[in-house]
N, C-alpha and C positions, 0 to 999 in steps of 0.2 A: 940745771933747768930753772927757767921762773916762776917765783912765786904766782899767787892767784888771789884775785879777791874779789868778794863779793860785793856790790854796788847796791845791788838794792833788790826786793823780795816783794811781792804780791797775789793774792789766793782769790777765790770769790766764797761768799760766807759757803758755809759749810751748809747744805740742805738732804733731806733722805730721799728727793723726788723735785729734781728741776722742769717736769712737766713737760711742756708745749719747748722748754728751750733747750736749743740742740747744744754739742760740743761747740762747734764755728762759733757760736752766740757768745758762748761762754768763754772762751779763747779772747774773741775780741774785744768783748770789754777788759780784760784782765790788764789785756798784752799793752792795750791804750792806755791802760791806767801807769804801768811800769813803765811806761817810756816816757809818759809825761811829769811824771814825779821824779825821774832821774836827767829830766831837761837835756832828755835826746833825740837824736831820729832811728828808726827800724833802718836807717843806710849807714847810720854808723857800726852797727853790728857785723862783726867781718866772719860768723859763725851760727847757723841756729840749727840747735839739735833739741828733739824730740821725744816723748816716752810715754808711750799711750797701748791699749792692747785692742787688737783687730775681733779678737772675742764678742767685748762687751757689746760692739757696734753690728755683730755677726754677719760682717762682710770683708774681704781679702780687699787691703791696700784704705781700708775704711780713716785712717791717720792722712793718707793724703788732700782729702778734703778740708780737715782742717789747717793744711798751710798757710791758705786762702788769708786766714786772721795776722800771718807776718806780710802778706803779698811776696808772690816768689818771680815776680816780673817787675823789674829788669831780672833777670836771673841773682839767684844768691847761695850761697853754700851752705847745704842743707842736709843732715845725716835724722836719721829715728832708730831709737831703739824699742826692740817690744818687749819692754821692762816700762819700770818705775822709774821717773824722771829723775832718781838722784843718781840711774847709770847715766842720763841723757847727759849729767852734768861730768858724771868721771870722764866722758868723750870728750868733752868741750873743756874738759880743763888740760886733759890731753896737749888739746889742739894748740892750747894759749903757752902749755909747759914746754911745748917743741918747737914754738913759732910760727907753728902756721898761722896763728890770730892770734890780734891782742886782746878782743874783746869777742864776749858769745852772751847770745841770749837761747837761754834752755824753757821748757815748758812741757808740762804734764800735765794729761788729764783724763776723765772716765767717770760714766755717766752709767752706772751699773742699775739703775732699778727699772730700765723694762727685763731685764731679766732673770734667771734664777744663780745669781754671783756663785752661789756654795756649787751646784753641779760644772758652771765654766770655768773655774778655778780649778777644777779636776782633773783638766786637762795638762795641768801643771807636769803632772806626776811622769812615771816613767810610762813611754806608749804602749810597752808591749802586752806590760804584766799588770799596773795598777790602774793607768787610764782607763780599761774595760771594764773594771769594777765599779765604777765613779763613787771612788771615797772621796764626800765631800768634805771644804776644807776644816769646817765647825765638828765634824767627825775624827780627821785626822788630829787636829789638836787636841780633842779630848781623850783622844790614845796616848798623845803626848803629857797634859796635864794628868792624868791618871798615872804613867809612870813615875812621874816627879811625886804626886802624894805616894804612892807604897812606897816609894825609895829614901822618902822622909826630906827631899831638897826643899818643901814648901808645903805650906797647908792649906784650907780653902778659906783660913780668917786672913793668912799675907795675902792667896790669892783678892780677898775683901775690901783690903788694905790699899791696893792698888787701884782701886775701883775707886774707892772713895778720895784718893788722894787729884784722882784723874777728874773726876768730877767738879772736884772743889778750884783746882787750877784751873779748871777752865772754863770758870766764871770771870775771868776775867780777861779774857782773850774776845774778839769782838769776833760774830758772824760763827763762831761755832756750832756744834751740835747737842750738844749733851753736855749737861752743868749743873749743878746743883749741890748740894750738903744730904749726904749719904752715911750714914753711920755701919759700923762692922756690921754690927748687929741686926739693924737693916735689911741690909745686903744679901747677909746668911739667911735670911728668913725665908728668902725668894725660892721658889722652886728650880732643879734643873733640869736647863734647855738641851742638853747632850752630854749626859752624865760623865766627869761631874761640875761640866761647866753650867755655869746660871746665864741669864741672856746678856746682863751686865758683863760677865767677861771675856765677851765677845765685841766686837770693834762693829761700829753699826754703818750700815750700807749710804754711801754717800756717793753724792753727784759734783761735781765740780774743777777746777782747772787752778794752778796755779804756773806763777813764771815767777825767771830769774835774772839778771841781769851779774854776771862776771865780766873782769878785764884785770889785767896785769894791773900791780898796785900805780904803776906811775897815772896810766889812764883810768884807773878807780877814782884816784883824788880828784882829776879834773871833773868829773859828774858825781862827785860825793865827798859831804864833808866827814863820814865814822866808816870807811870802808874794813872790810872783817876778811883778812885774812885767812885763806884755808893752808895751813902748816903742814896738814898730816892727811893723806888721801889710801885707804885702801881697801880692795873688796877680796870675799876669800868665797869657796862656793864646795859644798860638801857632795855626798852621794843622794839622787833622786827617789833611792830605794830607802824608805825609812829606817829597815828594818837592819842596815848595812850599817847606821851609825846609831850613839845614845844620844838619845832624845832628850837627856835629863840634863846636858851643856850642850854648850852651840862653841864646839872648837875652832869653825872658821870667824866667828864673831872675834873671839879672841884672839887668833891669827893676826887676821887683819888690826883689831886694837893696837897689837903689838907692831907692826910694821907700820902702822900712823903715827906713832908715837904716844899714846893718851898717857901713859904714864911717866913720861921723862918730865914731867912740871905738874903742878897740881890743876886737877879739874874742879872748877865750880860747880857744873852744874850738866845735862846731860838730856839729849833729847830724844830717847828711842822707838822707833819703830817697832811696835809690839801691837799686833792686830788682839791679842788675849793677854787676859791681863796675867798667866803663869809666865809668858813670853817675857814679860819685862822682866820676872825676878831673875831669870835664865839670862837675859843681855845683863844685868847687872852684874852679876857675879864674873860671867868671864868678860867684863871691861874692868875690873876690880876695882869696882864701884866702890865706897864705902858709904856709912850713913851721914857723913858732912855733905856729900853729894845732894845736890838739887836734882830731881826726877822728874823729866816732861813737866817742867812749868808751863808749860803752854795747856796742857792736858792730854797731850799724845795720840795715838791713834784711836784708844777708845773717846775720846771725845767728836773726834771727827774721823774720818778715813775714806780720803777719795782714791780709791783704784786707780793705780799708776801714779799719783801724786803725792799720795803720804808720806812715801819717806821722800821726797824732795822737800816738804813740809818742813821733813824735822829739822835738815839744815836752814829753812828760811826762816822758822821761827828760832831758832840758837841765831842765827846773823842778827835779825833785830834784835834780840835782847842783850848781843852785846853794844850794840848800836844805841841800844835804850842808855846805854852806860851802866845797867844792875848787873853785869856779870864782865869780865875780859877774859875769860878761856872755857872754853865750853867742848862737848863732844858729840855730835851729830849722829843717827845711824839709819840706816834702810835695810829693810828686808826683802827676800822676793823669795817664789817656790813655797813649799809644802813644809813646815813646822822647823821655822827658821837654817832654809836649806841653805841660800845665796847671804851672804851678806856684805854692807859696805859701812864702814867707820872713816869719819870725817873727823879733824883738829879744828876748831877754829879761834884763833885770837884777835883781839882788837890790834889795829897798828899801833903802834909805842913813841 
């Protein structure tokens, strides 16, 4: 099959309440910025797929409105998925790996603070037996982080550690959320929000839209001069009944690690999907992380996290930073579902 590469990446800053501006708004400037920085046209795209959720918007087919922002007249070929924009992107590389297209433009987005994100996420879960209960998501993870402290995988100064490290990187990332110098100590002093998570290790409610621009490497170069490689694509998806797997590893994360290949060459550096910050040390371990390893340099999900788009995020920010030239091999990941149920691990390297 063929390779795939990414062309070029673009987000709108990260805010906790875009107000008066709708999805479409948000869309269209993005989608206009991406195609004008990659000196195209929305008709050379011969692919656009989607990944937004019908929830946030709480109306059925509510994603179809926002096409509007690619224009779907003349007619164009057009798929959605109701996940997180880095499945919108496993479709559309799909597409480009089998020939249907050589190029795709992907985009993600979710506008959660008209409403109560932790009850609509509930909906995640299985319909029969836990969706009735509505264990919210900041609930269910703290069943999760509570297992992992009594069973000794992590404590609440690593969980600390991550907080601070997520903050600090991501002061240097432009239009984010959350930044600053946060000390362990700090941190621990905070009261907790849903025992025994604190409010910092929890990923903070965000409004926003990012895109993507892939094509096959030949047509990558002609609209890019550092096009990035994706080597290794894979998603793995567990049981929706918590109580059916351990919560204290995420065995599809590593599944999948393992079938992208993240370990046949050394990783630089690593951009995961982790809505709480016990989630990151849990993706670390089963990608076999180690401490040479760079961790969400960007700042990760606790710095920003737009629903539906964070983990397409994480591969957009690994593409530019290889792009930047500070890194040539990096590892992408996304999450979806209830206390890292679905997951997808991305390869990405610079061309050679």
């Amino acid at each position: 099959m063929r390779d795939v590469a990414i062309v070029n990446y673009k987000q709108t800053p990260a805010t906790r309440d875009s107000l008066a501006t709708n999805e479409l708004q948000m869309l269209q400037s993005v989608i206009q910025g991406v195609i004008k920085e990659s000196g195209v046209e929305l008709s050379d795209m011969d692919f656009v797929c989607s990944g937004s959720c019908d929830y946030l918007a709480g109306a059925a087919f509510a994603f179809v409105e926002a096409i509007e922002a690619v224009g779907p007249f003349p007619p164009i070929k057009e798929s959605h998925v109701e996940m997180d924009g880095a499945w919108a992107l496993y479709e559309a590389v799909l597409k480009i790996r089998t020939g249907e297209a050589d190029s795709a433009l992907i985009y993600g987005f979710g506008k959660s603070s008209p409403g109560d994100l932790r009850s609509v996420l509930s909906l995640q879960l299985d319909p029969y037996y836990l969706a009735p209960l509505w264990l919210d998501t900041i609930s269910a993870a703290a069943l999760q982080a509570a297992q992992c402290l009594d069973k000794g995988v992590l404590s609440e100064a690593d969980m600390a550690a991550v907080v601070s490290r997520s903050r600090a990187n991501a002061k240097s990332v432009a239009g984010t959320q959350l930044s600053g110098d946060y000390s362990i100590e700090e941190l621990l002093a905070e009261p907790t929000f849903v025992s025994p998570l604190r409010m910092h290790d929890c990923a903070p409610i965000t409004d926003g839209a990012s895109v993507m621009i892939i094509a096959t490497p030949e047509k990558a170069r002609q609209w890019c001069d550092t096009p990035v490689v994706i080597s290794g694509l894979d998603n793995r998806i567990e049981s929706s009944m918590p109580t059916l797997r351990d919560l204290t590893v995420s065995r599809s994360t590593e599944t999948a690690g393992k079938a992208a290949g993240v370990g046949s060459k050394p990783v630089e550096f690593a951009e995961l999907h982790a809505p709480f910050s016990h989630q990151e040390i849990l993706l670390q371990k089963a990608l076999g992380l180690d401490a040479s390893v760079d961790i969400n340099p960007s700042g990760g999900a606790l710095a920003a996290n737009t629903m539906m788009a964070a983990g397409l995020d994480r591969i957009g920010h690994a593409a530019k930073m290889i792009q930047s030239g500070r890194y040539t091999r990096g590892v992408a990941h996304a999450t979806s579902g209830s206390c890292l149920q679905h997951n997808l691990v991305a390869v990405l390297e610079a061309v050679s």
